[in-house]
N, C-alpha and C positions, 0 to 999 in steps of 0.2 A: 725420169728415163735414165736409166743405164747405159754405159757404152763401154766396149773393148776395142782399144784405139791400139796399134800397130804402126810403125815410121822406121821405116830402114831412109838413114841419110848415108850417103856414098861417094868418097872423092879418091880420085885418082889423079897420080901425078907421071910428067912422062919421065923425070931424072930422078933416085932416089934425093932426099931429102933428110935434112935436118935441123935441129933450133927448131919446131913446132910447137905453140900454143895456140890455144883454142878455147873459147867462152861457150856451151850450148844452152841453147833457150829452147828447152822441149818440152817439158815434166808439165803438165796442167796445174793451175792454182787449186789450193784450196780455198773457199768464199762462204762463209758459213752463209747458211740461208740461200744461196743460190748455187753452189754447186761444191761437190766432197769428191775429195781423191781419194777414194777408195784404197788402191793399190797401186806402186810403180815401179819401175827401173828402167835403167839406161844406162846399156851395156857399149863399152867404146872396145874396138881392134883394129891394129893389136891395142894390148892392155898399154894405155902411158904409163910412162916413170913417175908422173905427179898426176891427182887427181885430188879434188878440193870440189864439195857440195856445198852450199851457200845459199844464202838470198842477195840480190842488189838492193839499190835502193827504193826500187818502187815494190820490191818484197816477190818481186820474182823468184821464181828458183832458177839458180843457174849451176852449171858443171864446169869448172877452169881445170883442164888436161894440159899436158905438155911432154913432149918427146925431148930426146938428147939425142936419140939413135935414128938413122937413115929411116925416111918413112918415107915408102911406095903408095900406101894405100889407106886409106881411112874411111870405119866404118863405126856407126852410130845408130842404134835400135833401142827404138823407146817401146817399153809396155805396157800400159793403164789402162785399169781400170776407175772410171770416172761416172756420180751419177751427178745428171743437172737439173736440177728442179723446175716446175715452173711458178713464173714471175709474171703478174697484171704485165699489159702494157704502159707504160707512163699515160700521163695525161697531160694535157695543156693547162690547164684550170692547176698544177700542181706547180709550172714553171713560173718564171716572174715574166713581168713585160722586160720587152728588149731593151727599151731605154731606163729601165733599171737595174737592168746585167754590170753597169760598170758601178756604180754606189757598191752593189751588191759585192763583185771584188774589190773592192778599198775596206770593205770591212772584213774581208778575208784576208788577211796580211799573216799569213803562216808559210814555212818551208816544210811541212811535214809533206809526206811521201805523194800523198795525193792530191796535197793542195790545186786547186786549179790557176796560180799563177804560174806553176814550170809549166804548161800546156798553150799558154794566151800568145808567147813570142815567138820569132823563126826560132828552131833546132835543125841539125847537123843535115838532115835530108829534104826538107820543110823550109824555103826563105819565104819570106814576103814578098805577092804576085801581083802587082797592079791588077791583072787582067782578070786574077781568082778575085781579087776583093770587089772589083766592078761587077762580075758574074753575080756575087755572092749578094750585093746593094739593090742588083738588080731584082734578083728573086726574092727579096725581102721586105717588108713594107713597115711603117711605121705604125705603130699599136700592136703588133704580132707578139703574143709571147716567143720565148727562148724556144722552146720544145716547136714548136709551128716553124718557128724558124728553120730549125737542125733538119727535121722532116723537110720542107718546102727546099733546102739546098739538098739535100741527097734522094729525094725525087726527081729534079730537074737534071741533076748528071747521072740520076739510071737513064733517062729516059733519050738525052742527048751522049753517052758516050757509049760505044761499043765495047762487050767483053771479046777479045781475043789476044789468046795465050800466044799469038808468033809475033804481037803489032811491038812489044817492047821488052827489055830485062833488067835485071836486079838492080840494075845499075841507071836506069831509065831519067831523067829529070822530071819531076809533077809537071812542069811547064810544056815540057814536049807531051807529056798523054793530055794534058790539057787543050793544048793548040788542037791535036791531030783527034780530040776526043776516043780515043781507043787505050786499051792495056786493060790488066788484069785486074786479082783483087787489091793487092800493090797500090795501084794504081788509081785505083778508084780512091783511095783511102785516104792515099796520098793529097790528092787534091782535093776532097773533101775537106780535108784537116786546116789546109792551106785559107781554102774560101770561107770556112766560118772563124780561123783568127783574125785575117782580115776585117772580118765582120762584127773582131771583140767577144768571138764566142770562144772560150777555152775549148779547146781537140787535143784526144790524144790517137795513137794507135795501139791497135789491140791483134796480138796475134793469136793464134789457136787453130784448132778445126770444126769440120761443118758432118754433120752427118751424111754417108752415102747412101745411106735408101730412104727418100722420103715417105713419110704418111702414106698411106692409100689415097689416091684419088687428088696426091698433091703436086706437083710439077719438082722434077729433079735442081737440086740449086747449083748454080756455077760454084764451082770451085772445089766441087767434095771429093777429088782425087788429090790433092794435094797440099801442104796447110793453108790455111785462109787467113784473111786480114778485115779487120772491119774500124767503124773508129766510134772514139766516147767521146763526149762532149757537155759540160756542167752548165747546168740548167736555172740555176740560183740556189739557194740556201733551201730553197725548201724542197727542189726535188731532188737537187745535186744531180751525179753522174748518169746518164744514159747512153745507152750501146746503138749505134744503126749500121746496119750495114748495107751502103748505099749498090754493092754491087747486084745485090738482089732488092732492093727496097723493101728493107722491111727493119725493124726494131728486133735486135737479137733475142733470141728464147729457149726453148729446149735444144735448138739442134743445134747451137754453137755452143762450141768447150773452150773455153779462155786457158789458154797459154800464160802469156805476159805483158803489161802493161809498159808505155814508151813513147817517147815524145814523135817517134819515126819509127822506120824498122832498119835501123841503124842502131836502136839501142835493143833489137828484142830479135834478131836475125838467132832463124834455129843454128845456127854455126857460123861463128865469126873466128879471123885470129890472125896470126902470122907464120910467116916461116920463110925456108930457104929451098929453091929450087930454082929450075930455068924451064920454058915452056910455060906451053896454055895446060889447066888441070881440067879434067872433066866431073862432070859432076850427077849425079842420079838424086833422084827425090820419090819415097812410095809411101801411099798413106793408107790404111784400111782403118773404116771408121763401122765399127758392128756394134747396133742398137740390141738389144739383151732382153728376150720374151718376159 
């Protein structure tokens, strides 16, 4: 499937401003075998004095901008063309047993970009929850492969937390959407991630978008007006990485388009940075996701 994805990002500030810099995490991956970027760009206004295309380290693409001059206003439109192939579901018979999950990382002793030991301990938005790792013991049982596992915790928090976009923000603690079981896809991800490292499952987060018009005859998914977040989680050696997205429960497939990979969404926020002003800045977000006859 094909898509033409659209993203106007928007911030406004109430005192002009200066000293700006800014990282964007927009641009869709390319993933051979599962999904080709076609085509892109990502027009920034006004135009920065400095502009720098890149990868990080987990081979993301990212955009580092920076102003010198007063900046009122800032505007970010991404344009892709993106198609996503599809992918079997995983299988359980493909995972190891849970009580082989830690053998299985001791003989994985690499730093390379995807290794699954950056994903296993807290990162920057992500600490270790008592409360997520008892949730996580609880839904899980002994003999269960890895994949049974991932599934059976991101079941159980579709099924007990509620989506609504006013219950938290960016800025939200996994711990409070957890107590109060509500928040977005954020949210979901967030604690998800939390409950299966607890549980010695490597988690990352994965940002992107979700298709807005589903299938004929399929139910609309939360979250397809704005970009989404979902998480990945390593499986053992033989099935490695899988995608769930516990906000809708299901294993990602054609209708989500990966963005970028990260230990939280502190490392993969479509615009991050600094600068100099005074006041609160507002902020806009609009996504249009068109499926391509």
């Amino acid at each position: 499937m094909q898509y033409d994805i659209k993203l106007v990002l928007e911030n406004t500030y109430p005192d002009a401003t200066g000293v700006a810099r800014n990282l964007i995490h927009v641009m869709p991956l390319h993933k051979p075998g599962q999904q080709a970027l076609l085509s892109g760009s990502i027009t920034v206004s006004p135009r920065p004095d400095e502009r720098r295309d890149s990868c990080d380290f987990f081979g993301n693409t990212v955009t580092e901008i920076a102003f010198r001059s007063p900046l009122a206003a800032l505007s970010v439109t991404l344009s892709a063309r993106v198609e996503r192939f599809a992918v079997p579901e995983p299988q359980d018979a493909q995972s190891c047993l849970l009580e082989h999950l830690g053998p299985e990382l001791k003989a994985t002793q690499t730093v390379a970009p995807h290794s699954p030991q950056h994903f296993l301990s807290a990162s920057p938005r992500v600490a270790t929850s008592p409360a997520m790792t008892a949730f996580a013991f609880e839904t899980t049982r002994p003999g269960m492969r890895t994949l049974e596992a991932v599934r059976a915790v991101g079941q159980r928090l579709h099924k007990e937390m509620r989506f609504d976009a006013g219950a938290t923000d960016v800025d939200t603690p996994p711990e409070t959407a957890f107590a109060n079981r509500h928040g977005v896809c954020q949210d979901f991800s967030h604690v998800m991630i939390a409950c299966l490292r607890g549980r010695g499952i490597p988690a990352g987060y994965v940002s992107g978008f979700l298709r807005t018009s589903p299938p004929k005859g399929r139910p609309r998914l939360e979250g397809a007006d704005a970009m989404h977040a979902w998480v990945r989680a390593w499986c053992g050696t033989g099935l490695g990485w899988v995608e769930y997205d516990p906000t809708n429960d299901l294993f990602v497939a054609e209708d989500h388009i990966v963005v970028a990979y990260g230990r939280d969404y502190s490392e993969v926020a479509p615009l991050r940075g600094v600068l100099r002003t005074s006041g609160a800045q507002s902020s806009s977000h609009r996504v249009d996701v068109k499926p391509l006859a």
